[in-house]
py3Dmol code that shows the C-alpha trace and the ligand (Angstrom):
import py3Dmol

protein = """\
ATOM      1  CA  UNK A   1       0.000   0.000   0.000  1.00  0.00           C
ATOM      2  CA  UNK A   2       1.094   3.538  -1.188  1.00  0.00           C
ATOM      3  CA  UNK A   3       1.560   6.246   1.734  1.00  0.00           C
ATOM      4  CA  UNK A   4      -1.509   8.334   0.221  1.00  0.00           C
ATOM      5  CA  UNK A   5      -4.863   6.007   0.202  1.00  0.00           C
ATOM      6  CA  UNK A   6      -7.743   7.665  -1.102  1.00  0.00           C
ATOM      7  CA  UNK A   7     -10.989   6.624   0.142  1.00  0.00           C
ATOM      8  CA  UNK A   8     -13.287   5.745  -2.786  1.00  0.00           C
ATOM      9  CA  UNK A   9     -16.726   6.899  -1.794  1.00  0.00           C
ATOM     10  CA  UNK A  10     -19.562   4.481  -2.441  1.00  0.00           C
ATOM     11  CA  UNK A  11     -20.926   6.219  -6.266  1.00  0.00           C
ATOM     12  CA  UNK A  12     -17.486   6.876  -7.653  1.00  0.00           C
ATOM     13  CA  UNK A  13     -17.343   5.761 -10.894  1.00  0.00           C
ATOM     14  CA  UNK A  14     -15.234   3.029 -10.574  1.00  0.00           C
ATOM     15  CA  UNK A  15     -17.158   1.591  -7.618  1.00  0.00           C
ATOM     16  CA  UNK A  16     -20.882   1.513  -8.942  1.00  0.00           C
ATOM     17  CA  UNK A  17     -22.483  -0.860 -11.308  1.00  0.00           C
ATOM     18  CA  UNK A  18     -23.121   0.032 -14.583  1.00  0.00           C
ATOM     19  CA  UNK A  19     -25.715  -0.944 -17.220  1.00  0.00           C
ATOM     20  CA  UNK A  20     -24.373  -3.575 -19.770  1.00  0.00           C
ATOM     21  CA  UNK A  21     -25.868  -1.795 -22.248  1.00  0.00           C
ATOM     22  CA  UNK A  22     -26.331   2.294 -22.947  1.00  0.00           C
ATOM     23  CA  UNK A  23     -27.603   3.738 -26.213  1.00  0.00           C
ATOM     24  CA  UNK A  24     -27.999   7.437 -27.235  1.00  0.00           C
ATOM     25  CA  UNK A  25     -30.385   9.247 -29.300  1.00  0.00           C
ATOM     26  CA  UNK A  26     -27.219  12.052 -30.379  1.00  0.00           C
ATOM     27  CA  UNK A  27     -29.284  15.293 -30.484  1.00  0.00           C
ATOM     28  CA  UNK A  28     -28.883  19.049 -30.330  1.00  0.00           C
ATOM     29  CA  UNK A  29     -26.282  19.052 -33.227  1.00  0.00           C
ATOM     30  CA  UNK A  30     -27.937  22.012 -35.078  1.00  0.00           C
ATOM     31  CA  UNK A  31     -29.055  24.041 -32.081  1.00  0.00           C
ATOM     32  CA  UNK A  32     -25.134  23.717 -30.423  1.00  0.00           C
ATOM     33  CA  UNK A  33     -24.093  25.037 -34.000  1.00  0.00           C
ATOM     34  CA  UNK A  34     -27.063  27.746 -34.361  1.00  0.00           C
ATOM     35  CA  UNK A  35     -25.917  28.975 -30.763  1.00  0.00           C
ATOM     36  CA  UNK A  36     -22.848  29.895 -32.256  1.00  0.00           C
ATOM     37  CA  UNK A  37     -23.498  31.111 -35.719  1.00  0.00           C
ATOM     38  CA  UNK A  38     -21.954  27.917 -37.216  1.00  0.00           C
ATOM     39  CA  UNK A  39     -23.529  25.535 -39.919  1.00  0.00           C
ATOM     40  CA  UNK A  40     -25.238  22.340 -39.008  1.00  0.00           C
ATOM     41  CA  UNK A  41     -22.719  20.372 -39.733  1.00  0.00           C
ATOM     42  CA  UNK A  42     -20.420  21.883 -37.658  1.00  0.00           C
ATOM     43  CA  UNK A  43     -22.774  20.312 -34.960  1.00  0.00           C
ATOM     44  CA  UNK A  44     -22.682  17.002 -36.550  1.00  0.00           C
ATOM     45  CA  UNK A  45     -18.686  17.124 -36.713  1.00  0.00           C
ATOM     46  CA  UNK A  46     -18.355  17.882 -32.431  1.00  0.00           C
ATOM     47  CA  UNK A  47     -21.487  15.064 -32.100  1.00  0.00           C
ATOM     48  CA  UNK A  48     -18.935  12.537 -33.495  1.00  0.00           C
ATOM     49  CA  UNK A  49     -15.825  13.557 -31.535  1.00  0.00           C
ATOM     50  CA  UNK A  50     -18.524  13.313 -28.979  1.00  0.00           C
ATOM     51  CA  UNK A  51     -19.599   9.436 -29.874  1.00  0.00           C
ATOM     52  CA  UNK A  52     -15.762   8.996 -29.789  1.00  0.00           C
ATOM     53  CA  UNK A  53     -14.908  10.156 -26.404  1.00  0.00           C
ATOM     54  CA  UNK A  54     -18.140   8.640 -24.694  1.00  0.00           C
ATOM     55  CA  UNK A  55     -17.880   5.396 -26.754  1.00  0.00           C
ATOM     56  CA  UNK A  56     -14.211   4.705 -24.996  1.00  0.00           C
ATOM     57  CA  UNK A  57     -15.638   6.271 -21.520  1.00  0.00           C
ATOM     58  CA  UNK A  58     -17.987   3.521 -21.872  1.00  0.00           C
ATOM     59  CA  UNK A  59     -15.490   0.723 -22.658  1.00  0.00           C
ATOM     60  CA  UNK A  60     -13.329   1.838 -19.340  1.00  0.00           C
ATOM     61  CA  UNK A  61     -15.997   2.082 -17.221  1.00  0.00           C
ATOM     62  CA  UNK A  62     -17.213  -1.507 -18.542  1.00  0.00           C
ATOM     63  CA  UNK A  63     -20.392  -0.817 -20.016  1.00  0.00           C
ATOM     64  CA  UNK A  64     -20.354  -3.732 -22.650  1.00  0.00           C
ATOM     65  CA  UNK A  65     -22.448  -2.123 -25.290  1.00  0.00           C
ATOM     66  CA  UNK A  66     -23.143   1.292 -26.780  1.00  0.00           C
ATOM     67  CA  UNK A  67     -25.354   1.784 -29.123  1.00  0.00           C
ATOM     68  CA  UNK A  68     -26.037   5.483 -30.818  1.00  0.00           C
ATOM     69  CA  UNK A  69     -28.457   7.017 -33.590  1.00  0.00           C
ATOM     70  CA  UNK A  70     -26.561   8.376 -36.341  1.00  0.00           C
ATOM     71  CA  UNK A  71     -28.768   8.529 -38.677  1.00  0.00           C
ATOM     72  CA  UNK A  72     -32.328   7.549 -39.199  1.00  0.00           C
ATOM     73  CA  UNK A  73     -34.451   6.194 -41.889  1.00  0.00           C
ATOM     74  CA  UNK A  74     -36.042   9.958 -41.824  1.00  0.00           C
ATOM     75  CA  UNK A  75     -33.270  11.792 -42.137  1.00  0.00           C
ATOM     76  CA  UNK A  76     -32.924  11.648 -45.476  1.00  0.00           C
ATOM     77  CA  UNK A  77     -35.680  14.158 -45.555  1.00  0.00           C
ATOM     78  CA  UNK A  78     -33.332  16.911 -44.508  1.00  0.00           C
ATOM     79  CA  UNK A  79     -31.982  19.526 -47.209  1.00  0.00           C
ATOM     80  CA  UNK A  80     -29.343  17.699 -49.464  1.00  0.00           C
ATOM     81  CA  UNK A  81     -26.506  19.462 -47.973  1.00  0.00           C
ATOM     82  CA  UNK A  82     -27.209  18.541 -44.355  1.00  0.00           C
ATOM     83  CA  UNK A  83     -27.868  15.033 -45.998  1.00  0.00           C
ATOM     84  CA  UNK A  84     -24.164  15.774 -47.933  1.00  0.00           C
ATOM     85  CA  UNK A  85     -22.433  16.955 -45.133  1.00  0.00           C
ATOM     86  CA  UNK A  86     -23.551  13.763 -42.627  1.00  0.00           C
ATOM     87  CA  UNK A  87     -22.224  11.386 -45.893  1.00  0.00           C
ATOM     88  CA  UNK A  88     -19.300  13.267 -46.145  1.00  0.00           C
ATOM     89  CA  UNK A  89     -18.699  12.898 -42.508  1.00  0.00           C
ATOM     90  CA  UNK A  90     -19.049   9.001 -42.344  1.00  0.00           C
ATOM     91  CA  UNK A  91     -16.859   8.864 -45.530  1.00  0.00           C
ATOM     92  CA  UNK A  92     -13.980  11.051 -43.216  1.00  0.00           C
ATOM     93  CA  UNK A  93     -14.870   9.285 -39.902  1.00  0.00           C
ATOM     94  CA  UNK A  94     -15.914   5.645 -40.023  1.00  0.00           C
ATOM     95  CA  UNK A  95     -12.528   4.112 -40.671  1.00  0.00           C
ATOM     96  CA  UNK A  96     -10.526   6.068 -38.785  1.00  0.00           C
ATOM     97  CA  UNK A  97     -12.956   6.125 -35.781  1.00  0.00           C
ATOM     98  CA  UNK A  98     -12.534   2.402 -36.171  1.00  0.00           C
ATOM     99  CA  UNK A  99      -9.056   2.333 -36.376  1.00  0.00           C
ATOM    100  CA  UNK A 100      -8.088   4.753 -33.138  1.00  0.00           C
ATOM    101  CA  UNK A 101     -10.933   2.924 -31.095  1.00  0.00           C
ATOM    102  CA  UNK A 102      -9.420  -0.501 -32.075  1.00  0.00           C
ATOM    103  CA  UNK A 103      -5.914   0.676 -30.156  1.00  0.00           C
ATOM    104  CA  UNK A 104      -8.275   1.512 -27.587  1.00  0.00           C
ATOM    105  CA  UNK A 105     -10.105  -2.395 -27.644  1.00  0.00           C
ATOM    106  CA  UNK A 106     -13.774  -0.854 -28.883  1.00  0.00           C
ATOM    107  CA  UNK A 107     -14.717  -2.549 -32.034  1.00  0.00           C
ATOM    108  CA  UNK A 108     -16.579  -0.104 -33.455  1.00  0.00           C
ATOM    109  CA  UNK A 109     -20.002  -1.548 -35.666  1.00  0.00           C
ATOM    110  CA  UNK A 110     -22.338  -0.021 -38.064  1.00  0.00           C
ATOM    111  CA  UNK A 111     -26.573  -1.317 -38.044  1.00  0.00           C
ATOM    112  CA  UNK A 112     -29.164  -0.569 -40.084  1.00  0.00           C
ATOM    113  CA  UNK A 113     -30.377  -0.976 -43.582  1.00  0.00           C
ATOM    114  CA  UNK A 114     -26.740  -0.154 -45.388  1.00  0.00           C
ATOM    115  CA  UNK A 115     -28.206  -1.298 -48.571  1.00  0.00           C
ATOM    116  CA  UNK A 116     -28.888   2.328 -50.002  1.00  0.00           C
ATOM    117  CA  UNK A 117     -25.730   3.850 -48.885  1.00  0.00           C
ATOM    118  CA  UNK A 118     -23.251   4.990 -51.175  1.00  0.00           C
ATOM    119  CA  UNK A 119     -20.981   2.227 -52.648  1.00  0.00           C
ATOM    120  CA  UNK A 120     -17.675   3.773 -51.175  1.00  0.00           C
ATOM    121  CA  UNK A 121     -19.227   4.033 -47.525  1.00  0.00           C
ATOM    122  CA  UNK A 122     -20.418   0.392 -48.135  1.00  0.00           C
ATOM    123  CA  UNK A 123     -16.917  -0.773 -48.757  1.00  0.00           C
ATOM    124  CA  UNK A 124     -16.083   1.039 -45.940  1.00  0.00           C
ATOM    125  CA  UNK A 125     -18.223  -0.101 -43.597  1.00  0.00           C
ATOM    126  CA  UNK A 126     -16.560  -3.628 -44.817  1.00  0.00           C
ATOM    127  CA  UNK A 127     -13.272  -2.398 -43.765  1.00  0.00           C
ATOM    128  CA  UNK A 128     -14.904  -1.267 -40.325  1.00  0.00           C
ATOM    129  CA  UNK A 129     -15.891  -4.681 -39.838  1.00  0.00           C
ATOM    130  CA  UNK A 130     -12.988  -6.331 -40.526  1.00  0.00           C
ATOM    131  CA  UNK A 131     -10.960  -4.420 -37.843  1.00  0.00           C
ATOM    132  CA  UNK A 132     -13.970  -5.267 -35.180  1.00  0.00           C
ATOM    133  CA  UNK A 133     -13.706  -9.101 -35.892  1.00  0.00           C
ATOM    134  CA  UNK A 134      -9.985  -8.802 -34.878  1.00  0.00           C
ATOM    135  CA  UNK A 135     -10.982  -7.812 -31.650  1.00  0.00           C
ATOM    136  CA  UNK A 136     -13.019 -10.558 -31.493  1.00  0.00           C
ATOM    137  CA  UNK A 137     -16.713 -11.342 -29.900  1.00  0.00           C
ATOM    138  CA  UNK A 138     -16.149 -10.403 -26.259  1.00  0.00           C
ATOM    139  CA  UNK A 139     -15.088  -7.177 -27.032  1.00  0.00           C
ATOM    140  CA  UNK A 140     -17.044  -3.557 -26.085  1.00  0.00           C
ATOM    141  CA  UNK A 141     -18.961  -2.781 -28.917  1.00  0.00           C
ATOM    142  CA  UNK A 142     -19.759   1.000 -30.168  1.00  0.00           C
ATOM    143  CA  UNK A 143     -22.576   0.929 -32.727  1.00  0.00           C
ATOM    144  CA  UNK A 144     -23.763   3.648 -34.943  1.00  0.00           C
ATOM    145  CA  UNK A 145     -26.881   3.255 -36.522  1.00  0.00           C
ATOM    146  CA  UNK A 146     -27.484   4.561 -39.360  1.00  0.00           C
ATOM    147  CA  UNK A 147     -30.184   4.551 -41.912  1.00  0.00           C
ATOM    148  CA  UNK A 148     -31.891   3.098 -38.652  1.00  0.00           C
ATOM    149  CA  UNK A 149     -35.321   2.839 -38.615  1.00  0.00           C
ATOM    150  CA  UNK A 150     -36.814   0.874 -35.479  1.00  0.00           C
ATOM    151  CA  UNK A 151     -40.328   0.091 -38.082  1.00  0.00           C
ATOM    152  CA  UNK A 152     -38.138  -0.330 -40.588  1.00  0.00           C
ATOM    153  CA  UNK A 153     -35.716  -2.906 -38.919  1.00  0.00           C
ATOM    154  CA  UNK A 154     -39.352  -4.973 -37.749  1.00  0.00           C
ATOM    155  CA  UNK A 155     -40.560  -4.927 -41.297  1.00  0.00           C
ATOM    156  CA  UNK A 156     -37.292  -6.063 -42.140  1.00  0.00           C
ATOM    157  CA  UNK A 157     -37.053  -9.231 -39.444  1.00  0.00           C
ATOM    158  CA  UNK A 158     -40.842  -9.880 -40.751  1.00  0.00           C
ATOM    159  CA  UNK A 159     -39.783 -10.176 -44.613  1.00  0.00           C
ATOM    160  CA  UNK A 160     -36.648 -12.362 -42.743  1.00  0.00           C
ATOM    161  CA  UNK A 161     -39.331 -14.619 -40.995  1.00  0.00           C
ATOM    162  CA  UNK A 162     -41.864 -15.002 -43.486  1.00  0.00           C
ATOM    163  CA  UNK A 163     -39.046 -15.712 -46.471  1.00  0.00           C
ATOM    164  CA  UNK A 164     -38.331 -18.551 -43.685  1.00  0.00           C
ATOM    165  CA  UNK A 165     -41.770 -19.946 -43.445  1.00  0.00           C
ATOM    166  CA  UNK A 166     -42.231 -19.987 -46.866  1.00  0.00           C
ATOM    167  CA  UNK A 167     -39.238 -21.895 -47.306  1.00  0.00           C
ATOM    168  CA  UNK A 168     -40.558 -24.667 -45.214  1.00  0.00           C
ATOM    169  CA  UNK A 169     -37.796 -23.725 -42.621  1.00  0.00           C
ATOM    170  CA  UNK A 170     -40.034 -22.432 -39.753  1.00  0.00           C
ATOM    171  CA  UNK A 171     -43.647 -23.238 -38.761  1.00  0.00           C
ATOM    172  CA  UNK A 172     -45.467 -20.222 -38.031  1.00  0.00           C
ATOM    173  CA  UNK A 173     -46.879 -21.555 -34.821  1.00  0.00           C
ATOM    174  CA  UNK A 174     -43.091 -21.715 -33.895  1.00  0.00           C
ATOM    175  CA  UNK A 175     -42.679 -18.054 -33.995  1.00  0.00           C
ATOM    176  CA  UNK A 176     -41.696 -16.432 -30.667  1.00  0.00           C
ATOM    177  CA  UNK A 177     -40.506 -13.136 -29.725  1.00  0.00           C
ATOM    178  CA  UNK A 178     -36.771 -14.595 -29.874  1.00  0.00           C
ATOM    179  CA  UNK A 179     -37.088 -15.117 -33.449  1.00  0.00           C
ATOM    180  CA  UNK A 180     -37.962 -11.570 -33.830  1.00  0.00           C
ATOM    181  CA  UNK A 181     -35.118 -10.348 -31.761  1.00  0.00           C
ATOM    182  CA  UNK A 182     -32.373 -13.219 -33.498  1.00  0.00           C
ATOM    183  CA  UNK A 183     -33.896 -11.450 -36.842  1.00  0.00           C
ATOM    184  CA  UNK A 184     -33.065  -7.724 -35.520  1.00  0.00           C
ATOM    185  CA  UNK A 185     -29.537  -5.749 -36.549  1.00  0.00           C
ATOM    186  CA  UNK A 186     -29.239  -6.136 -32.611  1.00  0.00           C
ATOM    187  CA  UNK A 187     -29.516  -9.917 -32.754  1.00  0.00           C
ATOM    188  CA  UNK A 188     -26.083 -10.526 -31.043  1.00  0.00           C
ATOM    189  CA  UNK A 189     -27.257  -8.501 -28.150  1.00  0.00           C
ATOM    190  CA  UNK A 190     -28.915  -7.803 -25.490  1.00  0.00           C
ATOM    191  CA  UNK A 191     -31.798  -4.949 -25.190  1.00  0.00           C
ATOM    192  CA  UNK A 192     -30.299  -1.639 -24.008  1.00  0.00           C
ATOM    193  CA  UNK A 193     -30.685  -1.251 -20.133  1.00  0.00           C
ATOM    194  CA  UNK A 194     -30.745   2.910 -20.414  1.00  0.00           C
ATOM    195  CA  UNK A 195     -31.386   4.772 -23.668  1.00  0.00           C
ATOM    196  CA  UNK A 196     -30.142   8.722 -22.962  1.00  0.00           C
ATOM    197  CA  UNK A 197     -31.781  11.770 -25.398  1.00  0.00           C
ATOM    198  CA  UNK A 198     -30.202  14.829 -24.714  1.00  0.00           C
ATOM    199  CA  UNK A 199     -31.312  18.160 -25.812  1.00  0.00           C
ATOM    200  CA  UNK A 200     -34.090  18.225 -24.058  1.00  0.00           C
ATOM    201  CA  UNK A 201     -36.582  16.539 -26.542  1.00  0.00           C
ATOM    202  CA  UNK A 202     -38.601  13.810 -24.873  1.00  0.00           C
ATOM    203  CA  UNK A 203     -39.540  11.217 -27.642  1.00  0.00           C
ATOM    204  CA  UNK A 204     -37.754   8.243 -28.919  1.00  0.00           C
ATOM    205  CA  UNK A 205     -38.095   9.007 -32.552  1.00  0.00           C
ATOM    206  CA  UNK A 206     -38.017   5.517 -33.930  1.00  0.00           C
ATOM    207  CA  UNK A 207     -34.925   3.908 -32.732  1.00  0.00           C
ATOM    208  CA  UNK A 208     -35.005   1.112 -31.327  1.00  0.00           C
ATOM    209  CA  UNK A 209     -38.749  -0.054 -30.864  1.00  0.00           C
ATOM    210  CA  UNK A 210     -38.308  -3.374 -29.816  1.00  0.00           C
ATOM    211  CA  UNK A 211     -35.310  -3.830 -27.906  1.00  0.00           C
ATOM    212  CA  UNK A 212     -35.989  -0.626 -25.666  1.00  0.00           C
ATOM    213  CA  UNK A 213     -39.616  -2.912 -24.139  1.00  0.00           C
ATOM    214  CA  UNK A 214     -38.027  -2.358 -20.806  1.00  0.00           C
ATOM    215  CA  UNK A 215     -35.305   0.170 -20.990  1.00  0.00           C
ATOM    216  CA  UNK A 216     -34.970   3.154 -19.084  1.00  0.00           C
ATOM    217  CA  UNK A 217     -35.261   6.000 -20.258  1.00  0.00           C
ATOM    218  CA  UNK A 218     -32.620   9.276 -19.230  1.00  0.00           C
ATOM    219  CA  UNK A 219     -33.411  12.618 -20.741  1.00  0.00           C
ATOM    220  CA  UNK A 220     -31.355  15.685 -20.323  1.00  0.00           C
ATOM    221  CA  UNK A 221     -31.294  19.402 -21.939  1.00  0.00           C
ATOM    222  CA  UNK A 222     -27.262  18.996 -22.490  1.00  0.00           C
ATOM    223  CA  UNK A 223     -26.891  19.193 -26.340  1.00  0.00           C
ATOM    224  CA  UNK A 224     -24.880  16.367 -27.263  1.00  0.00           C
ATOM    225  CA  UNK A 225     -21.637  18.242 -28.463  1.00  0.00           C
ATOM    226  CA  UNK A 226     -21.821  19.352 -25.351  1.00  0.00           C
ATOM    227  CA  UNK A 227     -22.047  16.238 -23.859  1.00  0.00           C
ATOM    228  CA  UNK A 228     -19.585  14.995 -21.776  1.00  0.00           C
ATOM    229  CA  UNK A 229     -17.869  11.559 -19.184  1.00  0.00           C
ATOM    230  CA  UNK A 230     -19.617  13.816 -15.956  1.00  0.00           C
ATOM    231  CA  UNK A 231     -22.930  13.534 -17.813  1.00  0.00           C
ATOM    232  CA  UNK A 232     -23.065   9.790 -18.680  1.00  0.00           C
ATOM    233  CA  UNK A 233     -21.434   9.507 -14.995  1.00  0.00           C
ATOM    234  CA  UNK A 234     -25.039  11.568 -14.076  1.00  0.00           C
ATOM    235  CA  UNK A 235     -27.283   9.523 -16.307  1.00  0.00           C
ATOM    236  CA  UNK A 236     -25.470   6.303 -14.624  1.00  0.00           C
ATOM    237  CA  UNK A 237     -25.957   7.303 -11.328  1.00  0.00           C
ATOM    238  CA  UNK A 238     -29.541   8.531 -12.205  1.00  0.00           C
ATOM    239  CA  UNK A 239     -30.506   4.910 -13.370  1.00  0.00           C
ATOM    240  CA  UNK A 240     -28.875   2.786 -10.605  1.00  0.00           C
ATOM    241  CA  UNK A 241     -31.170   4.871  -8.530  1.00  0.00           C
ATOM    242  CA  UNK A 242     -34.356   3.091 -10.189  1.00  0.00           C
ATOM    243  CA  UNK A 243     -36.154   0.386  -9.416  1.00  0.00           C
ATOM    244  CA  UNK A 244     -36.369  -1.786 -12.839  1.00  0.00           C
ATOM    245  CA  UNK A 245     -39.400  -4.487 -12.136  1.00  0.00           C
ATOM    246  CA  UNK A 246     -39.927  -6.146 -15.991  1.00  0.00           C
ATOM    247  CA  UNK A 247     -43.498  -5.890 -15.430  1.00  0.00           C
ATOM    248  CA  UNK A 248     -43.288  -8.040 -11.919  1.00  0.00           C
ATOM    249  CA  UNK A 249     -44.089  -6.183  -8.488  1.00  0.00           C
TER     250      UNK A 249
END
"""
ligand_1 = """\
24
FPP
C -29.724 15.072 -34.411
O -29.435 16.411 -34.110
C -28.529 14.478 -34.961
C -28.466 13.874 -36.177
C -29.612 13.722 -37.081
C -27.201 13.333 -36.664
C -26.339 12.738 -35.613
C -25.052 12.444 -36.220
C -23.867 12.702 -35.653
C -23.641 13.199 -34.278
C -22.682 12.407 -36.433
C -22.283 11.035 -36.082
C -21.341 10.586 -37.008
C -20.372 9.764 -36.684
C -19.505 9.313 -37.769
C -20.127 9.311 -35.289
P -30.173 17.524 -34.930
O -29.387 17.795 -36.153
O -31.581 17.112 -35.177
O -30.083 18.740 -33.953
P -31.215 19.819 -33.668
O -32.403 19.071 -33.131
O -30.577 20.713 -32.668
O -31.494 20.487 -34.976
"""
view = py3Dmol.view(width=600, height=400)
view.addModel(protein, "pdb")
view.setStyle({"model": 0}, {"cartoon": {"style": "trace"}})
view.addModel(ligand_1, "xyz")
view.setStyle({"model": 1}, {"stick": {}})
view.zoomTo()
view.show()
């Protein structure tokens, strides 16, 4: 024992449980960038140094999985430059953002329906992949979700099950709820324990319909550029304070 000992008090961060599994609805780009008479995207650019920082808080904390909203199925109803600029961003960011978070033992993943995305941020979301199977299975996973939809990702696992049935591979009386969840992008795991919105909007918008059955919620007016380790430490604490009951008493 050192001659200084510091006495850990009971919620310090390394000293409290934490939720296996955290996901983030990233909002308040534009506002954080309209505050300070930048363009949108300037907002968009901080939100990912955000997911960055808070993706490898999460892995050194221990929270297993963390799972953001990048972009949605929606989005693509934004003006074409916002829609540019957010392309352009995953074209600048995705491999890299894999690359430094590898060093750092976060495989970094990408869900959704990636069959309408350009070609080159296809092949790179290949490449992202590749570098995430090297860390192998066990590792903490970041996942940004983009052309997410949470309708969109059930329609999706129903086309999945009925191709199945029709098949002859599946009964339909054999259908449970686990076949809908092994036919989700979040198949290989499990439902996030605490879903966070900042900015102060209180909806979910979409992402992640089934999984988030019995997840708590955590809202905050923080924009998420703004968003920092002491806020995800608050949300934390926030949610080992409930009392989670899965529909039991
Ligand atoms: C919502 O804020 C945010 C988005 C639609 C995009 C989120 C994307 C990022 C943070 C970039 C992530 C990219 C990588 C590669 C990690 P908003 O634009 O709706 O903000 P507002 O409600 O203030 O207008």
């Amino acid at each position: 024992m050192g001659l200084f000992t510091r006495k850990k008090k009971d919620n310090a961060p390394e000293n409290r449980p934490v939720p296996r599994h955290i996901a983030v609805i990233m909002d308040g780009n534009g506002r954080w960038a309209k505050k300070r008479g930048l363009p949108r995207k300037a907002g968009h650019k901080v939100g990912a140094e955000t997911f960055r920082t808070i993706a490898t808080y999460c892995k050194d904390i221990g929270v297993q999985y963390f799972t953001v909203y990048a972009f949605s199925t929606e989005n693509w109803k934004r003006p074409q430059d916002e829609v540019d600029a957010l392309m352009n961003l995953f074209r600048s960011y995705l491999k890299e953002a894999a690359e430094t978070m590898f060093e750092r033992g976060v495989a970094v993943r990408v869900l959704g329906d990636l069959t309408v995305l350009p070609e080159d941020i296809r092949a790179q979301i290949a490449e992202v992949d590749e570098i995430a199977d090297r860390l192998g299975p066990d590792a903490a996973t970041a996942s940004l979700c983009i052309n997410y939809g949470g309708r969109d990702e059930i329609k999706n696992a129903v086309r999945a099950i009925a191709q199945q049935v029709k098949a002859g591979e599946l009964a339909p009386e054999d259908i449970t709820e686990d076949t809908i969840t092994a036919n989700l992008y979040t198949a290989h795991m499990p439902d996030p324990d605490l879903i966070i919105r900042p900015s102060g909007e209180i909806r979910t918008s979409n992402f992640l319909l089934w999984q988030s059955a019995y997840s708590e919620y955590y809202f905050t007016d923080v924009l998420w550029p703004d968003f920092k380790t002491t806020d995800l430490d608050a949300a934390i604490d926030n949610f080992n304070n409930r009392n989670r009951r899965f529909g039991g008493v």
